[in-house]
Backbone bond lengths (Angstrom), bond angles and torsions (degrees), N, CA, C in turn:
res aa  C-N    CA-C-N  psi(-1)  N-CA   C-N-CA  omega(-1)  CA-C   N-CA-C  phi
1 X - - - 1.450 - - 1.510 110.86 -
2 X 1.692 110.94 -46.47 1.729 101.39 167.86 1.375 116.51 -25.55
3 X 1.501 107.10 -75.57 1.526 119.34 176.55 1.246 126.17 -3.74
4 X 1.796 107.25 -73.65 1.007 136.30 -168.30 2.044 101.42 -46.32
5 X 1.348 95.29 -44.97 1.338 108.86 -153.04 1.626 103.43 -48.77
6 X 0.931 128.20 -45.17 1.421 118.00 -153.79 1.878 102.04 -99.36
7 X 1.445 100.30 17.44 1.635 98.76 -173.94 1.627 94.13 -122.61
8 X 1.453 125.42 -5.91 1.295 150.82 166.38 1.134 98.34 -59.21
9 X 1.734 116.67 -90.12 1.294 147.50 149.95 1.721 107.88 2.45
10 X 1.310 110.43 -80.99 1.092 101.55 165.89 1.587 154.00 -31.87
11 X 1.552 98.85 -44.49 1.115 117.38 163.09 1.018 148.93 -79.14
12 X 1.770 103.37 -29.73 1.709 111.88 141.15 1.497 125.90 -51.43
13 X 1.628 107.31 -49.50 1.341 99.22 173.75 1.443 121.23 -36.03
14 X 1.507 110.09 -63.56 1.464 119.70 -161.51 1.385 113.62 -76.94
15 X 1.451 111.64 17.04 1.831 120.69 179.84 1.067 102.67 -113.98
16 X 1.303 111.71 -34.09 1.804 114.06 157.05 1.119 102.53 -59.38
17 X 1.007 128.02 -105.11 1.780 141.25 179.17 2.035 105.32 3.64
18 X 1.371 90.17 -41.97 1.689 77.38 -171.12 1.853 98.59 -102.68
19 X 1.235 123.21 -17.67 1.295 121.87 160.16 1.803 117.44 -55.70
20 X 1.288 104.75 -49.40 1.503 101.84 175.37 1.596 114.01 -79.03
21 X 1.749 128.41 -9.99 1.368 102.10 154.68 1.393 119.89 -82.92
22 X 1.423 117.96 -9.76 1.610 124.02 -174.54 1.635 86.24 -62.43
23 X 1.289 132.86 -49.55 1.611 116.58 -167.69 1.281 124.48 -137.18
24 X 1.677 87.64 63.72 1.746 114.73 -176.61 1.532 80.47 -77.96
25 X 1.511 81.36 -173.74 1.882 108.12 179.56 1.347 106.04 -79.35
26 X 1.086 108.60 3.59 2.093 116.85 -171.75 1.411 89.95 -77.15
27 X 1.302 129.26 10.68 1.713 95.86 -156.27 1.889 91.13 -101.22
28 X 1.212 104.82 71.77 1.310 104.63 176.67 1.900 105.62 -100.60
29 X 0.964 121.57 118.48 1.604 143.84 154.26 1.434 102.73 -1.85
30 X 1.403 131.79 106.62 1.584 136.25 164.37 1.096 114.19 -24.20
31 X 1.796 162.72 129.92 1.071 138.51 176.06 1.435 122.15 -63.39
32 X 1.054 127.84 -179.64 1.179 129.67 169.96 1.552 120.82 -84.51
33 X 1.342 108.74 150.19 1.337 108.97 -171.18 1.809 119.38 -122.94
34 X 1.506 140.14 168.29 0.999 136.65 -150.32 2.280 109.51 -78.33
35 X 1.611 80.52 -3.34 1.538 110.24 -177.62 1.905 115.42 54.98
36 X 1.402 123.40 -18.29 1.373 109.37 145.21 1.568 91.62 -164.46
37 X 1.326 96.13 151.42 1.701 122.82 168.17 1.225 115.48 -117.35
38 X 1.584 90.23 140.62 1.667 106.93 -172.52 1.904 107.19 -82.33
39 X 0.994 115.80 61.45 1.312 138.66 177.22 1.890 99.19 1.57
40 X 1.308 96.30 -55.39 1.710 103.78 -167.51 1.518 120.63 -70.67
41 X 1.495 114.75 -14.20 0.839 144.60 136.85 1.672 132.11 -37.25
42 X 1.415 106.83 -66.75 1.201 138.37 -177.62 0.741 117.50 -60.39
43 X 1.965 120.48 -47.70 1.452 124.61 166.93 1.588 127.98 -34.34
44 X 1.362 117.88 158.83 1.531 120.62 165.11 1.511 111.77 102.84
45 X 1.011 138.58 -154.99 1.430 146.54 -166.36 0.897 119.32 -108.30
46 X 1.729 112.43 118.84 1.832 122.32 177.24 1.561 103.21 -131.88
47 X 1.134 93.75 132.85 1.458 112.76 169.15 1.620 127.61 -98.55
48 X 1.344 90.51 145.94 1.636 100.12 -151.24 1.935 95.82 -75.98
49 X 1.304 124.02 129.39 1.251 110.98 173.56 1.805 103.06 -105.62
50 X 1.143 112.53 -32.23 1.806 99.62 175.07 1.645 93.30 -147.78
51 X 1.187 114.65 170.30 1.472 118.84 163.17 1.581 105.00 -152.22
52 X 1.686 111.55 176.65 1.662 95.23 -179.94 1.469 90.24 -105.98
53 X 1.657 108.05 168.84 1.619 100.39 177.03 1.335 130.72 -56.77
54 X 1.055 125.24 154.10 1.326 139.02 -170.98 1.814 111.29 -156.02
55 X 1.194 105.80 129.08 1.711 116.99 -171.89 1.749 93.88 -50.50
56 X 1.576 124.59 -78.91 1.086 111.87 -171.19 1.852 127.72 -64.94
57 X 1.259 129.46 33.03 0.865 138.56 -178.37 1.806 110.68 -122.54
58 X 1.275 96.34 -32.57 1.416 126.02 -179.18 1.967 114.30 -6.94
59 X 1.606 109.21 -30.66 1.398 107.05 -169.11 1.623 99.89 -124.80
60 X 0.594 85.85 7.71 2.252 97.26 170.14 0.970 119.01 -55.03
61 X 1.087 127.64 96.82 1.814 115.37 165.02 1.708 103.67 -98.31
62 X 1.228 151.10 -0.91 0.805 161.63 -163.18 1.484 126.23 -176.21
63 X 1.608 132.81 122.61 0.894 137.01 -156.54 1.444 131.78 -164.17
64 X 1.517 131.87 123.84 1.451 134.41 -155.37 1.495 126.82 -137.02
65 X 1.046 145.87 123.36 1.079 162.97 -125.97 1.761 99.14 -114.66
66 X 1.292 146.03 143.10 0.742 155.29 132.14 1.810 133.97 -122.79
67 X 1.791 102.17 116.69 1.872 105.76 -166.79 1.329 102.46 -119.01
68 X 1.089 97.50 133.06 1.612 115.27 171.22 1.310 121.49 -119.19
69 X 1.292 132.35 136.84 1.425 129.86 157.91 1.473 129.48 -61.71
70 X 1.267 111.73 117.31 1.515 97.61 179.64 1.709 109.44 -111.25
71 X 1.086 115.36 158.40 1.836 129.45 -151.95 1.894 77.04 -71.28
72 X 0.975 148.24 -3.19 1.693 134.93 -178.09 1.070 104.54 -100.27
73 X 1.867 120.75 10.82 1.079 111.69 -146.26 1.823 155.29 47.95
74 X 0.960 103.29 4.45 1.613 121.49 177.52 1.657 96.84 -93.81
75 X 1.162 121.56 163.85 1.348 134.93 -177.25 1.854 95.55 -129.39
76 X 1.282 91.38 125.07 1.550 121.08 178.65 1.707 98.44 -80.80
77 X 1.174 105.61 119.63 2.034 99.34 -178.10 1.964 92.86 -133.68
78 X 1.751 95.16 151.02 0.903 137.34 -150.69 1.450 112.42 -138.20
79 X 1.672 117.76 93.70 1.187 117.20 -158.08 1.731 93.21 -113.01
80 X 1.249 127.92 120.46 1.599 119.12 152.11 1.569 120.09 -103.31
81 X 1.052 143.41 161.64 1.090 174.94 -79.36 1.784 140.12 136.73
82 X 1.316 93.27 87.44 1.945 98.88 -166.51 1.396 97.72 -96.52
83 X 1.409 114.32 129.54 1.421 124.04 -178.99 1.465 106.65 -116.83
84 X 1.258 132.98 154.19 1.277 155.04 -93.95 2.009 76.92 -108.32
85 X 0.818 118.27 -12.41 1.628 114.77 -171.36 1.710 109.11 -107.52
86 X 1.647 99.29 0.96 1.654 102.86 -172.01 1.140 137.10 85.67
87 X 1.614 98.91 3.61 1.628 110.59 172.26 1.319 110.94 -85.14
88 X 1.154 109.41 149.86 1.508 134.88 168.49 1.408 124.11 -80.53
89 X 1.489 147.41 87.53 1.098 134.64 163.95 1.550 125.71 -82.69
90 X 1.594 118.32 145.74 1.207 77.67 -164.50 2.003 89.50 -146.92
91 X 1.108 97.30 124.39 1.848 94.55 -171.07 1.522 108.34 -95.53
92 X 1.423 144.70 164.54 1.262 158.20 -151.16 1.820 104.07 -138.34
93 X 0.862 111.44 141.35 1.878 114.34 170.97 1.567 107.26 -174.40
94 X 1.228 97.64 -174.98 1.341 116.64 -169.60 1.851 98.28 -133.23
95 X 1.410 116.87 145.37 1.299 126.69 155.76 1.539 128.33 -130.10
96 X 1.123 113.18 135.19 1.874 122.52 -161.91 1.685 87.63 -122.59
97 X 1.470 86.76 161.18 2.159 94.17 162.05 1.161 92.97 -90.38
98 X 1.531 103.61 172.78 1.569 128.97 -166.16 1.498 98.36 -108.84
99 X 1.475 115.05 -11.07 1.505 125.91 172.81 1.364 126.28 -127.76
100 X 0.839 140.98 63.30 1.707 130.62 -164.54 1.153 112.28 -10.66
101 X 1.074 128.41 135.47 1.643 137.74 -164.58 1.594 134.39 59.02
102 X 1.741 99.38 10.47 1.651 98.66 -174.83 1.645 87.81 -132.70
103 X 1.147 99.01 116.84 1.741 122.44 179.02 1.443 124.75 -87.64
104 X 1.605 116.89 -20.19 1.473 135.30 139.17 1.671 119.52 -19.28
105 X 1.225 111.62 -64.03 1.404 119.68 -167.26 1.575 98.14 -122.68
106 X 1.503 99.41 114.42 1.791 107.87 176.53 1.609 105.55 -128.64
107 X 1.611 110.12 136.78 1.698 110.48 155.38 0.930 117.73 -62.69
108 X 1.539 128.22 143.23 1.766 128.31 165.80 1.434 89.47 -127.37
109 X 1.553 103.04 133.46 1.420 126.19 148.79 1.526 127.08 -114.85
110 X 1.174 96.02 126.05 1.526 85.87 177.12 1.621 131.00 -119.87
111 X 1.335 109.70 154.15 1.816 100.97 -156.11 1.604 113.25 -78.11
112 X 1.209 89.71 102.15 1.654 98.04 173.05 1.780 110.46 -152.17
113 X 1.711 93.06 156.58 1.657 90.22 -164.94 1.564 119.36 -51.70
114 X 1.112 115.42 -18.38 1.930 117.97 161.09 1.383 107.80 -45.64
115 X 1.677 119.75 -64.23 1.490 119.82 -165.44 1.399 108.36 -71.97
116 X 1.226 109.24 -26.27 1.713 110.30 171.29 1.581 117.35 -57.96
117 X 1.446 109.91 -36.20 1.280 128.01 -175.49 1.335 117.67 -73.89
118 X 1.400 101.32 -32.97 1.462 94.67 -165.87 1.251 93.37 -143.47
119 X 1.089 156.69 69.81 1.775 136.90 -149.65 1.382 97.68 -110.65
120 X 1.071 146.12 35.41 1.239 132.11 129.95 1.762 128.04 -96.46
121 X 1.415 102.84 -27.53 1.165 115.76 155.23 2.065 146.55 -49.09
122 X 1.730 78.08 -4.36 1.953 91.79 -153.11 1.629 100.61 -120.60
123 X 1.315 108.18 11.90 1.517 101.04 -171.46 1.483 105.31 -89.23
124 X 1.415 117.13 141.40 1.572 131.48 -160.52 1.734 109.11 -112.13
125 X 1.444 98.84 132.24 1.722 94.95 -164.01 2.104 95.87 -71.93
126 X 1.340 127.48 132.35 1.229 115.27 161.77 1.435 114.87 -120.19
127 X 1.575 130.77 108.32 0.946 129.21 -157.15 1.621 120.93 -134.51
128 X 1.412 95.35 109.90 1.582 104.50 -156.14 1.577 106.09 -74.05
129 X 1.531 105.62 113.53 1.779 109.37 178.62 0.915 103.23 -98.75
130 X 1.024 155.79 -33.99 1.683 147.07 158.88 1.649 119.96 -142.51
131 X 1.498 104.57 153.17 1.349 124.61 161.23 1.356 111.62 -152.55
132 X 1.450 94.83 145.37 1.715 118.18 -172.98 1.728 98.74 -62.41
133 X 1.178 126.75 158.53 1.430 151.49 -179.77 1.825 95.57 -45.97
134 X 1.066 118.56 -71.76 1.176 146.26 172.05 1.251 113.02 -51.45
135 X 1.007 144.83 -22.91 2.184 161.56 171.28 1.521 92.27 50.65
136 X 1.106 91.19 67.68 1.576 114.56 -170.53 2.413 93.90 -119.60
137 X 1.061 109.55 -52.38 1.506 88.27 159.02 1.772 98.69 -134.98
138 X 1.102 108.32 -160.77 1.625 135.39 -167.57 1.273 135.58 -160.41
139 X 1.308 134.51 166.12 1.460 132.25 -175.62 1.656 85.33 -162.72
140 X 1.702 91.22 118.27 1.176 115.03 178.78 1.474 112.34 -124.90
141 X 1.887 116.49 126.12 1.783 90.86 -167.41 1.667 82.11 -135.21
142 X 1.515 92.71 -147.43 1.841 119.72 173.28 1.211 94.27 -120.47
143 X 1.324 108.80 148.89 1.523 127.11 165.31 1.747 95.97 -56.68
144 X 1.027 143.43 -52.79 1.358 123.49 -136.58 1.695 92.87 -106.71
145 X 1.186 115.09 27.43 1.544 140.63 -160.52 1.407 126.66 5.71
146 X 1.147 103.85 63.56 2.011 141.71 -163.74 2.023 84.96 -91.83
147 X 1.401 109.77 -57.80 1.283 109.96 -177.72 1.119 119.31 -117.23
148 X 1.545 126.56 149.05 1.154 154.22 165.25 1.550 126.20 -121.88
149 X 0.649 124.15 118.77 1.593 127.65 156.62 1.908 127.67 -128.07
150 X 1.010 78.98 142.44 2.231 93.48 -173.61 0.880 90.28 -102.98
151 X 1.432 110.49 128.92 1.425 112.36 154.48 1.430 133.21 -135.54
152 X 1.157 129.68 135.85 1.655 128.40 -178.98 1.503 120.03 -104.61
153 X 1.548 120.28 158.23 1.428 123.04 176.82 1.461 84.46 -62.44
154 X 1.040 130.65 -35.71 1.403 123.13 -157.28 1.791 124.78 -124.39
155 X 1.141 111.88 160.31 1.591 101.92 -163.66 1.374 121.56 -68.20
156 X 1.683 121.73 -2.32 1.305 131.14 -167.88 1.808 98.88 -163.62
157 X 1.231 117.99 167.28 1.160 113.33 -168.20 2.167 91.52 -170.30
158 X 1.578 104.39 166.32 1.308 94.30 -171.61 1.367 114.14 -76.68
159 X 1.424 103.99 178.26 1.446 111.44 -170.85 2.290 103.71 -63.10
160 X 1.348 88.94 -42.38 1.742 83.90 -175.72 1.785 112.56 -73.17
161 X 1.400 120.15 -40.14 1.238 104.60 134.04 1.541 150.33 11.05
162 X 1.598 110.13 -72.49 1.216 120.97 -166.46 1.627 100.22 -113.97
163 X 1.357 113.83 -8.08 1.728 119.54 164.94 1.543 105.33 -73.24
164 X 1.651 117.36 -30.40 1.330 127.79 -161.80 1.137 87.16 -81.88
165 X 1.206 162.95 -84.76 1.783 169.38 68.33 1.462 89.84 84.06
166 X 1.363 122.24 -83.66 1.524 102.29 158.99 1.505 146.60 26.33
167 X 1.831 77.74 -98.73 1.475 105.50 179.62 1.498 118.46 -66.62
168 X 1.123 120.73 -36.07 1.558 148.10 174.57 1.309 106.08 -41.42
169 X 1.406 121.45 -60.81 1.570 160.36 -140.46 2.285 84.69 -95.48
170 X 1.700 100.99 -65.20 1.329 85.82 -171.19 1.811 123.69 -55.95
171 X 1.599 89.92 -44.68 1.845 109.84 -164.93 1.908 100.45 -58.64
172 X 1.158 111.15 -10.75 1.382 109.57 175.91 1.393 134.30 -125.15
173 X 1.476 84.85 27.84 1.954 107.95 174.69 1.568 119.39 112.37
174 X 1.181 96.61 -23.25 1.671 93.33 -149.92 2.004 110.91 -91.38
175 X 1.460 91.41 123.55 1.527 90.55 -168.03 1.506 128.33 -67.70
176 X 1.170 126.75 52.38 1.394 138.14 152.87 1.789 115.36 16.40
177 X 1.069 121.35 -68.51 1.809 116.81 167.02 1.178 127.51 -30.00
178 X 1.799 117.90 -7.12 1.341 119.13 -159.77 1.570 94.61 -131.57
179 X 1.475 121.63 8.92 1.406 110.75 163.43 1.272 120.56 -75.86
180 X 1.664 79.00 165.15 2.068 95.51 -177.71 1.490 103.70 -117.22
181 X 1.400 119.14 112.22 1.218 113.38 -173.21 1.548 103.17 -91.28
182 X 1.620 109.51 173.19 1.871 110.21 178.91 1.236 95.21 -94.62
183 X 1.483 75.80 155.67 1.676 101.26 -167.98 2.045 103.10 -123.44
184 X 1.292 101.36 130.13 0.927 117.49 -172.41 1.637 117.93 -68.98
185 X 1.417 117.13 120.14 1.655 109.36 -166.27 1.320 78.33 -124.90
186 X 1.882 89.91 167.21 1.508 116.97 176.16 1.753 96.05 -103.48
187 X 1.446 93.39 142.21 1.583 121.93 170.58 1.537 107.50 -42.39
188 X 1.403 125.95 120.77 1.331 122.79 -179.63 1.960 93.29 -79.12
């Protein structure tokens, strides 16, 4: 019974431990989302106007989105990345809904030796909280609102604009003080 004791011990601990994050103060409500997108619409090129940090984004000063429709229905996306020296990075993925028929909330995976490794493990929540009438910009986050991204057809947009994006971004959790907006470089 000694034995037992400290593998007991253990296991209470760590049932606590995951009982008290089940009903931390996190337990704030997923935001709401644009509830379906007209995908065909949606397609084509958006540019990143701020995002909050994120490890793999980490050397970005500039950054753009590219969605396509593909005939399986999934949209083939196309992320580049210009870092402060003028390089271009540029990653490849795929995005599906998380529901058949609701275009709001899509997985993105993208092809790299992680998802190869583990590819059930690597799928990324992308969850469209707003777009203008026009899908002219966007606010794309995480449910557990870790991420955010703004985005415009275009690389800049007006000041009431991006107050509107803003406000959008605050009224639905997401802490705004901690964005990284793009920064405008000259052409090497």
């Amino acid at each position: 019974m000694a034995t037992r004791t400290p593998l007991l011990l253990s296991c209470l601990t760590l049932a606590l431990a995951l009982t008290g994050c089940a009903g931390s103060s996190d337990d704030q409500r997923p935001p709401p989302t644009t509830q379906q997108v007209d995908l065909q619409r949606y397609q084509g090129t958006w540019y990143e106007l701020a995002r909050l940090p994120m490890f793999f984004q980490r050397n970005c000063v500039q950054s753009e989105a590219h969605y396509g429709l593909r005939e399986d229905g999934r949209i083939d996306v196309t992320n580049r990345c210009k870092e402060n020296d003028g390089q271009w990075n540029e990653a490849k993925g795929i995005a599906e809904a998380q529901q058949p028929g609701k275009t709001d909330k899509l997985w993105v995976t993208f092809d790299n030796w992680f998802s190869r490794l583990a590819p059930g493990l690597t799928k990324g929540d992308y969850w469209v909280l707003y777009h203008d009438q026009d899908y002219r910009v966007a606010l794309v986050g995480h449910p557990n609102r870790e991420y955010l991204w703004l985005l415009s057809r275009t690389p800049t947009v007006t000041e009431q604009t991006r107050e509107q994006m803003l406000s959008i971004a605050r009224n639905q959790g997401y802490d705004t003080s901690k964005l990284i907006w793009r920064q405008e470089t000259s052409t090497p």
